[in-house]
C-alpha angles and dihedrals in degrees: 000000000000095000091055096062094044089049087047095054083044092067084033093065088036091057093039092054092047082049093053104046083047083050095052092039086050093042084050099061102042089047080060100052100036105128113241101357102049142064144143095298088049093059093037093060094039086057089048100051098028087059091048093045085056093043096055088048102043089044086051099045085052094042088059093052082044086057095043091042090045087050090041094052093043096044088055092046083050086048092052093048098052084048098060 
């Protein structure tokens, strides 16, 4: 049961990423076509940091599974030894 949920948080991470790269691209263009406020400079800088911004969170969600996986993983070697 366990590794459902993880899995499933797994696909959850992979479809909020994507979600979030479509949000900043479309963020981007409307900051450019804003009348008024917006402009070229405005969207430029809304990609860059935007990008930034999903790839730091993405980085830090998988970065969480990598730690659970890593623990899992240790916790069954240290399992293995003990058991020798």
């Amino acid at each position: 049961m366990r590794d459902f949920f993880i899995n499933s948080f797994e696909k959850l991470i992979g479809v909020l990423v994507v979600l979030m790269a479509l949000g900043v691209l479309v963020g981007s263009v409307v900051a450019m076509l804003a009348p008024g406020q917006g402009g070229i400079f405005a969207g430029l800088l809304f990609l860059v940091f935007g990008s930034l911004y999903v790839i730091l969170m993405g980085g830090f969600f998988y970065m969480a599974l990598g730690i659970y996986h890593n623990t899992r993983r240790s916790a069954e070697a240290l399992e293995r030894l003990g058991n020798k």
